[in-house]
PDBQT receptor file of N, H, CA, C and O in Angstrom, charges set to zero:
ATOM      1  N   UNK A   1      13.700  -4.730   0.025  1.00  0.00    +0.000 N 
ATOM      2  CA  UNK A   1      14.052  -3.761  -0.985  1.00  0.00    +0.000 C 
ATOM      3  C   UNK A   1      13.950  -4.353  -2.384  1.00  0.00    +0.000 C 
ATOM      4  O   UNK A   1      13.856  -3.734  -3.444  1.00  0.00    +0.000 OA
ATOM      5  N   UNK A   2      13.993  -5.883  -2.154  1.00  0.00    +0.000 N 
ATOM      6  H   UNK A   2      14.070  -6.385  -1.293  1.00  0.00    +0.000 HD
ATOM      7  CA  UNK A   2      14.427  -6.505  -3.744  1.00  0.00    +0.000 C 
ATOM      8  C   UNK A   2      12.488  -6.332  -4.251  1.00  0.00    +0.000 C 
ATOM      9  O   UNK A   2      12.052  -5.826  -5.285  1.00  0.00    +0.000 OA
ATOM     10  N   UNK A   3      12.080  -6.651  -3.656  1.00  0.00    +0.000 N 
ATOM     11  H   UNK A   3      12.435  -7.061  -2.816  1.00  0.00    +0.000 HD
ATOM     12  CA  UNK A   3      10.234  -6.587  -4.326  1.00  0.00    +0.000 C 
ATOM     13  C   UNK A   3       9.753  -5.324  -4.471  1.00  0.00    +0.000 C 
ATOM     14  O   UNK A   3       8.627  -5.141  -4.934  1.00  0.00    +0.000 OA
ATOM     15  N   UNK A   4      10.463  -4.427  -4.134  1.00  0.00    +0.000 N 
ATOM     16  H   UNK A   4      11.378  -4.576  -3.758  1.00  0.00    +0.000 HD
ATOM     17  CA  UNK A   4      10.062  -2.686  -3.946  1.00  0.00    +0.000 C 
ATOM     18  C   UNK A   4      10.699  -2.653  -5.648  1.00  0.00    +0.000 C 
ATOM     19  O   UNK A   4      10.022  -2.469  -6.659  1.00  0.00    +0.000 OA
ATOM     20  N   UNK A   5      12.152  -2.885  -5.574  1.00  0.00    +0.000 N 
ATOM     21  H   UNK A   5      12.702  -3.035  -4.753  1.00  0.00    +0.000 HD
ATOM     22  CA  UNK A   5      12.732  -2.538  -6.793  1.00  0.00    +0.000 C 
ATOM     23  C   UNK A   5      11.956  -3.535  -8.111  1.00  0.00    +0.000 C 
ATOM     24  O   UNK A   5      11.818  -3.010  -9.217  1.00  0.00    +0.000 OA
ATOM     25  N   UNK A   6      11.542  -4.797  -7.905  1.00  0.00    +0.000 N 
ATOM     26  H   UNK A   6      11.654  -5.223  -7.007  1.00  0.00    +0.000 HD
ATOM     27  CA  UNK A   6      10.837  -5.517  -8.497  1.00  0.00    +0.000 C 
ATOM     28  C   UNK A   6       9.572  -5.408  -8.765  1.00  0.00    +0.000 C 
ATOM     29  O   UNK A   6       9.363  -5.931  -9.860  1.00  0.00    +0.000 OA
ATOM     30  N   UNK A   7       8.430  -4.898  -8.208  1.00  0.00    +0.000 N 
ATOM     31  H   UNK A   7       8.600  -4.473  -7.319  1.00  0.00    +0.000 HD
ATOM     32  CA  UNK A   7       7.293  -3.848  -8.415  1.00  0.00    +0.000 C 
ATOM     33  C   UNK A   7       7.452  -2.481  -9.321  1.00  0.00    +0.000 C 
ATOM     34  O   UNK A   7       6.907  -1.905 -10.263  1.00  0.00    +0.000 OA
ATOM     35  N   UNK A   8       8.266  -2.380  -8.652  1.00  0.00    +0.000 N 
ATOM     36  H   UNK A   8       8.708  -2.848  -7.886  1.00  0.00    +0.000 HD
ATOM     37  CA  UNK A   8       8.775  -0.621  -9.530  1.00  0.00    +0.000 C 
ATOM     38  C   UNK A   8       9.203  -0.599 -11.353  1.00  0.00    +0.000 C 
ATOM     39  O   UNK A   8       9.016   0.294 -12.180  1.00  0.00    +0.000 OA
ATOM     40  N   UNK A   9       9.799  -1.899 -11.498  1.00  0.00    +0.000 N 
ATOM     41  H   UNK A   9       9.951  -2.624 -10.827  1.00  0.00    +0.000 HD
ATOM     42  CA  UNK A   9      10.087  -2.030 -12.465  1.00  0.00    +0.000 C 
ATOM     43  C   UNK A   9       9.038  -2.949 -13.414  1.00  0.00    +0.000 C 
ATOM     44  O   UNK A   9       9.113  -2.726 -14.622  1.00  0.00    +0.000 OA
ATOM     45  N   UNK A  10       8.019  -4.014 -12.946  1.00  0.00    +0.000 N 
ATOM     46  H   UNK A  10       7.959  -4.195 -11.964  1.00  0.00    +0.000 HD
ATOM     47  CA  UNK A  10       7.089  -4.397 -13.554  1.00  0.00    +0.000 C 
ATOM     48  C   UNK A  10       6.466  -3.300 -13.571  1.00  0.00    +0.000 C 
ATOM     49  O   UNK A  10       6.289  -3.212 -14.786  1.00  0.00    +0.000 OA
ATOM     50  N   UNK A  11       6.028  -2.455 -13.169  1.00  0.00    +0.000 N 
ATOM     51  H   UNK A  11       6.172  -2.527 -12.182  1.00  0.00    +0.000 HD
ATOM     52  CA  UNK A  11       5.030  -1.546 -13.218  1.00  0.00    +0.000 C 
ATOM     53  C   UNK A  11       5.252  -0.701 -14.483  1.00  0.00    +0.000 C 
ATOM     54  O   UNK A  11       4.327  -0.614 -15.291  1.00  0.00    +0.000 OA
ATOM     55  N   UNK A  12       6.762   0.114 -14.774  1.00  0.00    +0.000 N 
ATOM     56  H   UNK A  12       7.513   0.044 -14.118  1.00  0.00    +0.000 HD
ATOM     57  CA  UNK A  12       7.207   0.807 -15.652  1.00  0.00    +0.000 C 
ATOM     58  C   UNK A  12       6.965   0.029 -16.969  1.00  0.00    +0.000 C 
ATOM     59  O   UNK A  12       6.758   0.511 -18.083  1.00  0.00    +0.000 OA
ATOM     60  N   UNK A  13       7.043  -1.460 -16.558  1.00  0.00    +0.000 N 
ATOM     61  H   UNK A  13       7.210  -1.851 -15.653  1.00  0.00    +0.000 HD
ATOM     62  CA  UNK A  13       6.993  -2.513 -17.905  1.00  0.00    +0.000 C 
ATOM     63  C   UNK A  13       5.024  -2.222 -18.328  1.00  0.00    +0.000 C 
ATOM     64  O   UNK A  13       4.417  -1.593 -19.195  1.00  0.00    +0.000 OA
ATOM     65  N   UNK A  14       4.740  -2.857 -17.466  1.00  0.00    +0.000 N 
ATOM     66  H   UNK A  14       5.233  -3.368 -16.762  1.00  0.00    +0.000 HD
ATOM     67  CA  UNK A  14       2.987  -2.411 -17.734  1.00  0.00    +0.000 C 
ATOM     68  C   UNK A  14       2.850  -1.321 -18.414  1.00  0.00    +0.000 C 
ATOM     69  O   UNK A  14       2.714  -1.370 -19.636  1.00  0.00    +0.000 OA
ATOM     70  N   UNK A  15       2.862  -0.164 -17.738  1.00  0.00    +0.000 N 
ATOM     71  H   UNK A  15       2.972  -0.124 -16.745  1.00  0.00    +0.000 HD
ATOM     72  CA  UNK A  15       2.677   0.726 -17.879  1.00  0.00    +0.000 C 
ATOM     73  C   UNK A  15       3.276   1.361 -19.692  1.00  0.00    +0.000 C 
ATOM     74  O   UNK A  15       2.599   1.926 -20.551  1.00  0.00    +0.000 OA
ATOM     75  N   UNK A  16       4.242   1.104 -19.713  1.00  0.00    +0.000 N 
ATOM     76  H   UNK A  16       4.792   0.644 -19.016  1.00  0.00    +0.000 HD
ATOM     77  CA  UNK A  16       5.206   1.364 -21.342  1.00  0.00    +0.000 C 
ATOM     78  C   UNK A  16       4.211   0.336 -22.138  1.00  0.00    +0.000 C 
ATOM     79  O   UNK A  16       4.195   0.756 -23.295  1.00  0.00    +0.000 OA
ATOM     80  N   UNK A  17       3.458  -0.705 -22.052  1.00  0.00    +0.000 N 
ATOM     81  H   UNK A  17       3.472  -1.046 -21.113  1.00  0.00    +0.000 HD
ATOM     82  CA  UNK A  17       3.034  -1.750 -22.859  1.00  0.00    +0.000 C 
ATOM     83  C   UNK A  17       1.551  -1.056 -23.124  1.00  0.00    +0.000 C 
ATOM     84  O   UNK A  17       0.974  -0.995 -24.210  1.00  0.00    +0.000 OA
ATOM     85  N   UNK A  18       1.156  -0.626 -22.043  1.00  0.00    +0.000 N 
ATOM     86  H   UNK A  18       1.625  -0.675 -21.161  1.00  0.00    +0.000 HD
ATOM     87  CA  UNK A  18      -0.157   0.137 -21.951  1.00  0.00    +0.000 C 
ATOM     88  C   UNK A  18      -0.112   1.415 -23.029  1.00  0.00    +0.000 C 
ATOM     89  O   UNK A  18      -0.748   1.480 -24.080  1.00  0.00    +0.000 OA
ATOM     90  N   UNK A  19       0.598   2.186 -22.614  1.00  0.00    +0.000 N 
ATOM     91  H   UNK A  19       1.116   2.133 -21.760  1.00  0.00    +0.000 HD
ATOM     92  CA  UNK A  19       0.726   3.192 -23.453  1.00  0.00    +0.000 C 
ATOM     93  C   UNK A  19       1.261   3.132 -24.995  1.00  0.00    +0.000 C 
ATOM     94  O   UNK A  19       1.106   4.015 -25.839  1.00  0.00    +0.000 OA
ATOM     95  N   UNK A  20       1.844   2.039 -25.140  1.00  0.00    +0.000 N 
ATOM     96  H   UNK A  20       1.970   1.323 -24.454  1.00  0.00    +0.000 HD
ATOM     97  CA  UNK A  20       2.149   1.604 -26.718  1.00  0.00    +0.000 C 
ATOM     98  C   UNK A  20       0.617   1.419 -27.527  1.00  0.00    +0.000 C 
ATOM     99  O   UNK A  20       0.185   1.978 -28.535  1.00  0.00    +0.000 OA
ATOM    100  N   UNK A  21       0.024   0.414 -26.648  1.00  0.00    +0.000 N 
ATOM    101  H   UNK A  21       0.375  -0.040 -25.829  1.00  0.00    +0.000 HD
ATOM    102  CA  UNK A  21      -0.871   0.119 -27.140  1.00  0.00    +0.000 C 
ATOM    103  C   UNK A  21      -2.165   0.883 -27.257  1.00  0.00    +0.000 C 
ATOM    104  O   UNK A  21      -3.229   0.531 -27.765  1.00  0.00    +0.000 OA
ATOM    105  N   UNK A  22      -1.818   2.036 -26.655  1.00  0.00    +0.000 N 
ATOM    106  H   UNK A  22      -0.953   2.322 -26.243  1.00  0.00    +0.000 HD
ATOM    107  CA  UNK A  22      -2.793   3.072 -26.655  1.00  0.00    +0.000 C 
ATOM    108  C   UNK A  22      -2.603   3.850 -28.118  1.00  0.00    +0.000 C 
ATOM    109  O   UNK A  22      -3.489   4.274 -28.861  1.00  0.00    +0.000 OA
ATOM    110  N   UNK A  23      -0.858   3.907 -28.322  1.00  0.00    +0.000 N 
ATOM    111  H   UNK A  23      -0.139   3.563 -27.719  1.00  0.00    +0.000 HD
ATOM    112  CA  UNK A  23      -0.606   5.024 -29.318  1.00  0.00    +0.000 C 
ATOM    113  C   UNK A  23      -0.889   3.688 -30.673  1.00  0.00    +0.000 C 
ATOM    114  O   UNK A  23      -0.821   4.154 -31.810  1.00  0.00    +0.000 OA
ATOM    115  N   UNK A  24      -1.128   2.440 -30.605  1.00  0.00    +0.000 N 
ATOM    116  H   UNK A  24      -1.184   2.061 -29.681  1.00  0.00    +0.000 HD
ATOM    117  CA  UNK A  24      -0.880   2.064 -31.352  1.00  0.00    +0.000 C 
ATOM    118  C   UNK A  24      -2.551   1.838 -32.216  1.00  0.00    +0.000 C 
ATOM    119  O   UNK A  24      -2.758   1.857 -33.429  1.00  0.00    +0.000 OA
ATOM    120  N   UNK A  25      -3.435   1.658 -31.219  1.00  0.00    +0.000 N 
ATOM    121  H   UNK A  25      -3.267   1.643 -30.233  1.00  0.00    +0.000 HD
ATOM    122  CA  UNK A  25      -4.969   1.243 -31.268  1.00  0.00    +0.000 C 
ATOM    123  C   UNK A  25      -5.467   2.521 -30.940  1.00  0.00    +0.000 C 
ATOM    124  O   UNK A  25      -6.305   2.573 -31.841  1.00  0.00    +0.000 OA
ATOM    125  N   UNK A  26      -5.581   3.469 -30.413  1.00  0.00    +0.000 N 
ATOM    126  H   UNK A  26      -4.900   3.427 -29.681  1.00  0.00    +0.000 HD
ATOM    127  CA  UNK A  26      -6.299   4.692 -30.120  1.00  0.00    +0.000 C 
ATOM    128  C   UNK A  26      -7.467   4.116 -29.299  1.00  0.00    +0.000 C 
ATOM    129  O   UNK A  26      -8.434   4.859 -29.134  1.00  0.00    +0.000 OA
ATOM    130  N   UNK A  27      -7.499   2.725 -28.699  1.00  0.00    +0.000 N 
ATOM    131  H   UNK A  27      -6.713   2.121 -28.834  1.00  0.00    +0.000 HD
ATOM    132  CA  UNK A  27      -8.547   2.575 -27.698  1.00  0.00    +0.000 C 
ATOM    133  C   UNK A  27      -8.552   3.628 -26.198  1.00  0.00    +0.000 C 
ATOM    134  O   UNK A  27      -7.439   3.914 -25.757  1.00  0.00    +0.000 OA
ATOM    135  N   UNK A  28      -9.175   3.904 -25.824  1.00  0.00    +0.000 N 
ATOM    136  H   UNK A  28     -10.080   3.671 -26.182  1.00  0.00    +0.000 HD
ATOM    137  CA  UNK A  28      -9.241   4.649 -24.696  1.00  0.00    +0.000 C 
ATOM    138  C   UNK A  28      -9.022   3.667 -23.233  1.00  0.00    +0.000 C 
ATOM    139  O   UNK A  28      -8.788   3.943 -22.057  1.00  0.00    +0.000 OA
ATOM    140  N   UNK A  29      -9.219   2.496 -23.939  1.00  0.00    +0.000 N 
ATOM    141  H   UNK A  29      -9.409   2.271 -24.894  1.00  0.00    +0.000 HD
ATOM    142  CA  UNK A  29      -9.517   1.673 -22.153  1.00  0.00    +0.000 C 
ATOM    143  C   UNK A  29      -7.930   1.065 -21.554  1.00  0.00    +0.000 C 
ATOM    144  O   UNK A  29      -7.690   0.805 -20.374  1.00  0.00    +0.000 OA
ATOM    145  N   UNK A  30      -7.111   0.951 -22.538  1.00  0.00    +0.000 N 
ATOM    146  H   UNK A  30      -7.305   1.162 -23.495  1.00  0.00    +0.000 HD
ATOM    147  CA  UNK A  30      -5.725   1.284 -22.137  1.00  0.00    +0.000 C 
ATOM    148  C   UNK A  30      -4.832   2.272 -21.495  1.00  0.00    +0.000 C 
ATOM    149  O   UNK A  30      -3.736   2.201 -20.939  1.00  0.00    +0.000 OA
ATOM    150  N   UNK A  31      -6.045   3.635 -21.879  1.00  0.00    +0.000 N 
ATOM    151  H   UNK A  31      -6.936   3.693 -22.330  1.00  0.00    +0.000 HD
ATOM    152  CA  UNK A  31      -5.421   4.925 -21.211  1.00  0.00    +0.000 C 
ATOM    153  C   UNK A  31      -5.945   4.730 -19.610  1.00  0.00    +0.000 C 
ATOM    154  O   UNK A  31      -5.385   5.250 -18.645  1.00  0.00    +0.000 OA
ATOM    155  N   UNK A  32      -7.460   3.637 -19.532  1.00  0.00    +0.000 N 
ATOM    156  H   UNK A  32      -7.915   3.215 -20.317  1.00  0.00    +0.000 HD
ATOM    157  CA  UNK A  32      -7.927   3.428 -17.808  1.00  0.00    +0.000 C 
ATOM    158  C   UNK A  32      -6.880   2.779 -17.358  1.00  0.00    +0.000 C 
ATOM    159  O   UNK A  32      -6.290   3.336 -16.432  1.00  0.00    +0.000 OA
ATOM    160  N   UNK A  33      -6.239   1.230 -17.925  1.00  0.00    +0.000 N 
ATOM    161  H   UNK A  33      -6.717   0.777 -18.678  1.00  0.00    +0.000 HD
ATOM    162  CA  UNK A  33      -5.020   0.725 -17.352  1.00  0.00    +0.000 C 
ATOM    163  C   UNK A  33      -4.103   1.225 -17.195  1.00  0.00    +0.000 C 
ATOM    164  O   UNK A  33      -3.607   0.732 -16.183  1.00  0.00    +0.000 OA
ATOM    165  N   UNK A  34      -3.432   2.034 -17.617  1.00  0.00    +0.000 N 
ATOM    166  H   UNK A  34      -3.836   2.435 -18.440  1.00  0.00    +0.000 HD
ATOM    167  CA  UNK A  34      -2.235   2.635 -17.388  1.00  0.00    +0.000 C 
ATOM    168  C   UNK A  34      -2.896   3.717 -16.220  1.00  0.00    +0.000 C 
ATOM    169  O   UNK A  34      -2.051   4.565 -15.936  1.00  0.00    +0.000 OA
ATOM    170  N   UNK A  35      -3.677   3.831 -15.768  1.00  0.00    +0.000 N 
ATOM    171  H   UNK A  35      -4.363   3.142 -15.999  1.00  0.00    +0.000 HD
ATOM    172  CA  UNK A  35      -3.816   4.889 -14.717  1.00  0.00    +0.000 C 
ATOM    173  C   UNK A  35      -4.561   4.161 -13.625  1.00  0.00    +0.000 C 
ATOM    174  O   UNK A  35      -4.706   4.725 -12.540  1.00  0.00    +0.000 OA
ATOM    175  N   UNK A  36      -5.179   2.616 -13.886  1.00  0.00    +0.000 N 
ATOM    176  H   UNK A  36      -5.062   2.158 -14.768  1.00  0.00    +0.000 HD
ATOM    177  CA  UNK A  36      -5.359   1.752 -12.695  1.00  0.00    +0.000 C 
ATOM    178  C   UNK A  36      -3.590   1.402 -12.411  1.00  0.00    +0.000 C 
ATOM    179  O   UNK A  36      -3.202   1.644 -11.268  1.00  0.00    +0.000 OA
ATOM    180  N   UNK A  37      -2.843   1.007 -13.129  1.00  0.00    +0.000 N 
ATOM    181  H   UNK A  37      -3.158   0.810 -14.058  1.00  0.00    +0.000 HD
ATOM    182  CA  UNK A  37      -1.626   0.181 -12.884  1.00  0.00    +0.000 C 
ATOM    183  C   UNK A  37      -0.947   1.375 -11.865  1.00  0.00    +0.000 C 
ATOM    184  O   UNK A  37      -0.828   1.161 -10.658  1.00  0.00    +0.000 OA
ATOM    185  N   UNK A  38      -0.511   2.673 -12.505  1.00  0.00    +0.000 N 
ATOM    186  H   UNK A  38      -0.607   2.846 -13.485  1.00  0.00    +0.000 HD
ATOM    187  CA  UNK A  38      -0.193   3.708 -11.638  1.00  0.00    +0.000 C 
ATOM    188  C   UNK A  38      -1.101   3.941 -10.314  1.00  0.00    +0.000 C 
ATOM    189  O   UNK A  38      -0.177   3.934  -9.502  1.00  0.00    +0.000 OA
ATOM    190  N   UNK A  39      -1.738   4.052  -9.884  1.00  0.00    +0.000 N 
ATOM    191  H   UNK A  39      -2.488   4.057 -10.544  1.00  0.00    +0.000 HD
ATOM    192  CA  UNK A  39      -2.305   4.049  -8.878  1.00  0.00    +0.000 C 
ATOM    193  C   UNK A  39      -2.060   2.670  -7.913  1.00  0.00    +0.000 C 
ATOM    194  O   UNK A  39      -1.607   2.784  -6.774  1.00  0.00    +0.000 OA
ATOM    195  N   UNK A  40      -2.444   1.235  -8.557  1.00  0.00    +0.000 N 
ATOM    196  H   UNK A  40      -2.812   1.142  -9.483  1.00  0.00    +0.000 HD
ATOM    197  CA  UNK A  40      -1.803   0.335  -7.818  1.00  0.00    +0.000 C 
ATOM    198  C   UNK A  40      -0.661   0.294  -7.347  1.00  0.00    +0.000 C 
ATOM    199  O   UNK A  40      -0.326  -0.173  -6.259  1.00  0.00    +0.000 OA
ATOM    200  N   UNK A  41       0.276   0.994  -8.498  1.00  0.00    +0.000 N 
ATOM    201  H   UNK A  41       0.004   1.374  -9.382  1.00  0.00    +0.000 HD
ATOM    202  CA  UNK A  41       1.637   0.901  -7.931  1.00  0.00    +0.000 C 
ATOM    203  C   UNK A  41       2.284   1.732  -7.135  1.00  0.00    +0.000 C 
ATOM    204  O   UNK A  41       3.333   1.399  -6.584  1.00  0.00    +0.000 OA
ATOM    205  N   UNK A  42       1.832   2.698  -7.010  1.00  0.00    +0.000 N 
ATOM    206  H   UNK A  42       0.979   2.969  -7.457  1.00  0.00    +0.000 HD
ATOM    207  CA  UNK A  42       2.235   3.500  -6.408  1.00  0.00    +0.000 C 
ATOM    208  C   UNK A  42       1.669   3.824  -4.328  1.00  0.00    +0.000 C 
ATOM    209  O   UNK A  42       2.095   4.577  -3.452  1.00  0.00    +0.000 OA
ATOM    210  N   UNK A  43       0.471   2.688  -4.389  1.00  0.00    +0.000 N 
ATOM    211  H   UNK A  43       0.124   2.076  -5.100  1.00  0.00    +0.000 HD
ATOM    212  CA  UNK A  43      -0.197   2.162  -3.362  1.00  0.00    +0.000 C 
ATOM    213  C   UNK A  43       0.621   1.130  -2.546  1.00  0.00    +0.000 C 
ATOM    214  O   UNK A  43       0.986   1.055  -1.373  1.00  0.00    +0.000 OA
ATOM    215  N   UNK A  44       0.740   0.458  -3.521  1.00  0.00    +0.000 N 
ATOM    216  H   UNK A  44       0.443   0.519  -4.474  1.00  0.00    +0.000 HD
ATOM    217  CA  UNK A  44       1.944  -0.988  -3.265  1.00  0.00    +0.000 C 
ATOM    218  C   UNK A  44       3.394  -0.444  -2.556  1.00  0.00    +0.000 C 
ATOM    219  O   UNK A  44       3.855  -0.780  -1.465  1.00  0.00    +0.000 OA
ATOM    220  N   UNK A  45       3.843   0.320  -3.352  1.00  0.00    +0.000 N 
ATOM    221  H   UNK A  45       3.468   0.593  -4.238  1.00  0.00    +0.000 HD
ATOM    222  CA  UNK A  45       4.755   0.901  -3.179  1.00  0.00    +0.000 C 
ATOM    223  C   UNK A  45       4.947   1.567  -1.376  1.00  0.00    +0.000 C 
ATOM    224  O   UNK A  45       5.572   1.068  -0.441  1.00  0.00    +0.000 OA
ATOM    225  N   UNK A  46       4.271   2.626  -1.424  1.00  0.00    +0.000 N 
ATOM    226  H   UNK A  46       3.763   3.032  -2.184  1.00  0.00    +0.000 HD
ATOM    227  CA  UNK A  46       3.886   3.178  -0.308  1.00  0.00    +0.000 C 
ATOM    228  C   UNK A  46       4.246   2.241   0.722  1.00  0.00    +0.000 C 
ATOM    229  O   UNK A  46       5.210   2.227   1.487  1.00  0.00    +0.000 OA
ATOM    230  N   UNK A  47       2.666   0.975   0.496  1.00  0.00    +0.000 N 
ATOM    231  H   UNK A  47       1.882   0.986  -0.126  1.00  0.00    +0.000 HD
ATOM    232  CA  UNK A  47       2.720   0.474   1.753  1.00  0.00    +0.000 C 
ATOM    233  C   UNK A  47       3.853  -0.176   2.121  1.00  0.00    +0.000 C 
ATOM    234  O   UNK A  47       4.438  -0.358   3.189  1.00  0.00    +0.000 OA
ATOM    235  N   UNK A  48       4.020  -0.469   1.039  1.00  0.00    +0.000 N 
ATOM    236  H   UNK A  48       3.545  -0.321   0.172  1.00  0.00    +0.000 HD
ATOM    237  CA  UNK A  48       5.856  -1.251   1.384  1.00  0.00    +0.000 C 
ATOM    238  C   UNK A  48       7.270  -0.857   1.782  1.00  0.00    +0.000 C 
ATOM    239  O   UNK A  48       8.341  -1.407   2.037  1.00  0.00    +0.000 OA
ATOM    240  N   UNK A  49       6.681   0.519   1.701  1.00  0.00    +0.000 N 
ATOM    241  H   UNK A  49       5.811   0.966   1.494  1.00  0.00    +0.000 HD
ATOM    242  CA  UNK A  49       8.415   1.349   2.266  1.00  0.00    +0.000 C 
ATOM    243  C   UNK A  49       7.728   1.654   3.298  1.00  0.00    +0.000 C 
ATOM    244  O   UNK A  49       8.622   1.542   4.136  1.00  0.00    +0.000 OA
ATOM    245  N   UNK A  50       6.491   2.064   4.090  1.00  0.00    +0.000 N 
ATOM    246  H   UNK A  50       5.764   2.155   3.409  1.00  0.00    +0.000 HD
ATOM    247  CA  UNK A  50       5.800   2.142   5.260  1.00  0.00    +0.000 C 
ATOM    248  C   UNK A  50       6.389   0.939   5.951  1.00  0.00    +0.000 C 
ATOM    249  O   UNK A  50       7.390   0.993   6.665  1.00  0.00    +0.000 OA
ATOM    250  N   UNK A  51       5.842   0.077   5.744  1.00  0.00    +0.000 N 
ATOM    251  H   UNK A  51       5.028   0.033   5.164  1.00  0.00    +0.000 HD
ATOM    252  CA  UNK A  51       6.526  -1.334   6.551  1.00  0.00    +0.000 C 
ATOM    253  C   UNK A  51       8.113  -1.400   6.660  1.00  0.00    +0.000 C 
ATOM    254  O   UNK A  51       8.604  -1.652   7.761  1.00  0.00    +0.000 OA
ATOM    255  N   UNK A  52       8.847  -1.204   5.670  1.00  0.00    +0.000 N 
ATOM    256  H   UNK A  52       8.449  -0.999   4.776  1.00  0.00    +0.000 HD
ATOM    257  CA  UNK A  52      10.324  -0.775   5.415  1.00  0.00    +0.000 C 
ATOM    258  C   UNK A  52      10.447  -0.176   6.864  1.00  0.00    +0.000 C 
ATOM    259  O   UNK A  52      10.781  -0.655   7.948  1.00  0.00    +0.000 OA
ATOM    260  N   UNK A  53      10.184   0.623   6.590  1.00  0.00    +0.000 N 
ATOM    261  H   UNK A  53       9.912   1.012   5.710  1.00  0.00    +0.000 HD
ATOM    262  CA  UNK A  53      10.279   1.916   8.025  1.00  0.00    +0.000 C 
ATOM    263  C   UNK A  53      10.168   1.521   9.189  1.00  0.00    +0.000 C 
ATOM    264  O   UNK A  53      11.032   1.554  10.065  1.00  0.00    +0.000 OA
ATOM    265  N   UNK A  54       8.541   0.923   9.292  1.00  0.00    +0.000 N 
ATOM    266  H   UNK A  54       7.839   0.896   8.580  1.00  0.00    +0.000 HD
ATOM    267  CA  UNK A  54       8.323   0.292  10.403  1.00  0.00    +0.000 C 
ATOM    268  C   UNK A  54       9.190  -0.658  11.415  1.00  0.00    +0.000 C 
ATOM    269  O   UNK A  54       9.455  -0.660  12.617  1.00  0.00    +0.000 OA
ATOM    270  N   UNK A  55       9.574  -1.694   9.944  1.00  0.00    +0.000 N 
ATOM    271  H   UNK A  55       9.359  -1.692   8.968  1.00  0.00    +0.000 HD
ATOM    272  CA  UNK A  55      10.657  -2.457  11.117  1.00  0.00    +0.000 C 
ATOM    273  C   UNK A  55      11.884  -1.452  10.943  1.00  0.00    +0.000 C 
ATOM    274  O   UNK A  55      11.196  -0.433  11.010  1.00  0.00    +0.000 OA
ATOM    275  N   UNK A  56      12.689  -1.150  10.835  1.00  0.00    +0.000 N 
ATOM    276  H   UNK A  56      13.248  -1.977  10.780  1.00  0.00    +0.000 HD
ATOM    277  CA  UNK A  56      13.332  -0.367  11.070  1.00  0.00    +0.000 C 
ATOM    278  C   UNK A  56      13.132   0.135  12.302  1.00  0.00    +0.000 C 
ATOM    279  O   UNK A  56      14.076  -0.190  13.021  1.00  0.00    +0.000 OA
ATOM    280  N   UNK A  57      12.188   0.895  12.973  1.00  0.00    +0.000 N 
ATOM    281  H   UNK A  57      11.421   1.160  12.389  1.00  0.00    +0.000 HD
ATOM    282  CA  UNK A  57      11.982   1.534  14.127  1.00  0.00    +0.000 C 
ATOM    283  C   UNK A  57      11.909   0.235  14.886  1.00  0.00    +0.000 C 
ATOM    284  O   UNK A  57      12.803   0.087  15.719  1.00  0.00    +0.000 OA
ATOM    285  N   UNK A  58      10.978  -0.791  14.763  1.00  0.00    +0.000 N 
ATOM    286  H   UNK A  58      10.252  -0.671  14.086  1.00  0.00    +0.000 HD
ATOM    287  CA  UNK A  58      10.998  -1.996  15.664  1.00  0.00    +0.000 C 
ATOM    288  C   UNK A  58      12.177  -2.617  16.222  1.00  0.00    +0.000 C 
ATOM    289  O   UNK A  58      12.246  -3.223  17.291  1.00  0.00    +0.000 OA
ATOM    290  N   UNK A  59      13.171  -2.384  15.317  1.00  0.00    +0.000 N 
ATOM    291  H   UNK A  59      13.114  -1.892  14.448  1.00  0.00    +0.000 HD
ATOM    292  CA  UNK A  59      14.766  -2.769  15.331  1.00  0.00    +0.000 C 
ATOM    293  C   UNK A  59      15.745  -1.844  16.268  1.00  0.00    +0.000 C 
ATOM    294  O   UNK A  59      16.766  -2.105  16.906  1.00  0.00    +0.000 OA
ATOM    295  N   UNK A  60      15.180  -0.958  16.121  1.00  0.00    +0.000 N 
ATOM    296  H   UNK A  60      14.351  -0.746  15.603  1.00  0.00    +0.000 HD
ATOM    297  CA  UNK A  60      15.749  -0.111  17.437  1.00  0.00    +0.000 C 
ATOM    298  C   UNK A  60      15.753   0.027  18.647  1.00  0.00    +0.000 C 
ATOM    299  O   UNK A  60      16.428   0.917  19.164  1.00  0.00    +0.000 OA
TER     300      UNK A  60
C-alpha cells in the first residue's frame, strides 16, 4: 500500500510541475508529459492494486 500511496503522490508532483511549466512556457511538449505521466500512472497503479487483490485471494 506504502508504493501505491508513494506513486500516487509522485505522480500528482510530476504532473503539477508539468503543468506549471506549461502555463509558464506555453510549450506544448509538457502538455505530452503530463498526459504520458497520467497514463503511466494510472497503469502502475492498476497493476498494483491488481496484485493487491491477487494476494489477497491467494491468502485465503
Amino acid at each position: 500500500m506504502f508504493i501505491i500511496r508513494l506513486l500516487f503522490i509522485l505522480t500528482l508532483i510530476a504532473l503539477a510541475v508539468s503543468g506549471a511549466l506549461y502555463l509558464f512556457t506555453g510549450n506544448r511538449r509538457y502538455l505530452k508529459y503530463v498526459w504520458n505521466v497520467l497514463k503511466a500512472g494510472v497503469v502502475l497503479v492498476a497493476i498494483l492494486g491488481v496484485l493487491v487483490v491477487a494476494e489477497r485471494l491467494v491468502m485465503l
